[in-house]
C-alpha positions in Angstrom: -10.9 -14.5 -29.0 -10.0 -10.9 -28.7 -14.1 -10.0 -27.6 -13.3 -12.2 -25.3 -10.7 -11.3 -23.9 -12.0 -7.8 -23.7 -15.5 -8.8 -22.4 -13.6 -10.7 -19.4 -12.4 -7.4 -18.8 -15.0 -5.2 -18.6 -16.5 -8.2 -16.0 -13.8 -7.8 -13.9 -13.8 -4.2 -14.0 -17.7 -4.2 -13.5 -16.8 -6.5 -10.5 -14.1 -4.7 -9.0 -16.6 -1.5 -8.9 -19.4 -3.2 -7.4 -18.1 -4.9 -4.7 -17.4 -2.6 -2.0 -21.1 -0.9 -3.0 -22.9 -4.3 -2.6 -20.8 -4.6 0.5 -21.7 -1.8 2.1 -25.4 -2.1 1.3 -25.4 -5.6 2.3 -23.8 -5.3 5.8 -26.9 -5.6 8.9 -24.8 -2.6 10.7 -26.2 -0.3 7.8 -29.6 -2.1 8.3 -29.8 -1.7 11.9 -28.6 1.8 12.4 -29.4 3.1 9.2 -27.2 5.4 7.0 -28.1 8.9 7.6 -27.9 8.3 11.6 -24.3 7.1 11.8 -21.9 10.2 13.0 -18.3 10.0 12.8 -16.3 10.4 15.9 -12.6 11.5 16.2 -10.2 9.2 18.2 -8.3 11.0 21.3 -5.0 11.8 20.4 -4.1 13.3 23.4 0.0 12.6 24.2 0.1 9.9 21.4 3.2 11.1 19.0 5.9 10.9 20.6 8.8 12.2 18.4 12.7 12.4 19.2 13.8 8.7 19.6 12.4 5.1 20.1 13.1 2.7 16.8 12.6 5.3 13.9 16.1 6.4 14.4 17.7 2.4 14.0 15.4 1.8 11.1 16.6 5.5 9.3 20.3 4.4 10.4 19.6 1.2 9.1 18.0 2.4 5.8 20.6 4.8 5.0 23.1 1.9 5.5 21.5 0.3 3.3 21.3 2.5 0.3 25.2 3.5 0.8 25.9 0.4 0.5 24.4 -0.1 -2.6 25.6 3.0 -4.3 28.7 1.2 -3.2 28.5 -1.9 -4.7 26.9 -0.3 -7.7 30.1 1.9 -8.6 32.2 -0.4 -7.3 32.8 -2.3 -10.0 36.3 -1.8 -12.1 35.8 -5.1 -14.0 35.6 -3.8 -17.5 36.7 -7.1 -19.2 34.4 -8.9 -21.7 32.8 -11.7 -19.8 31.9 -13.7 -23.7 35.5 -15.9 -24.2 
């Protein structure tokens, strides 16, 4: 049981590994265009972060909220009687 266990493993692993190779050899893009043709292009960026506002600052505020609360809650508690009868 334990070889099998351990050979069910090592398919998985073997699976996990191959996958996105076959994947990638098997798409018809990679067919078509071929491999060594394909160029990467970058994406225009141009006026696209826009810092200094928007919903970051609620979701921060909200966030740090949130963990002061909890630091709260957690030291909050004076209760130091046993809770067995």
């Amino acid at each position: 049981m334990r070889f099998g266990k351990f050979s069910l493993a090592a398919v998985a692993a073997a699976s996990l590994v191959s996958a996105p190779v076959m994947a990638q050899s098997l798409s018809p893009a990679a067919k078509a265009v071929g491999a060594s043709k394909v160029k990467r292009v970058g994406a225009n960026t141009q006026d696209e972060n826009k810092l200094g506002g928007g919903s970051g600052v609620i979701v921060a505020i909200i966030a740090a909220a949130a963990v002061i609360g909890g630091i709260v809650i957690a030291a909050g508690n004076d209760d130091d009687g046993p809770t067995s009868p």
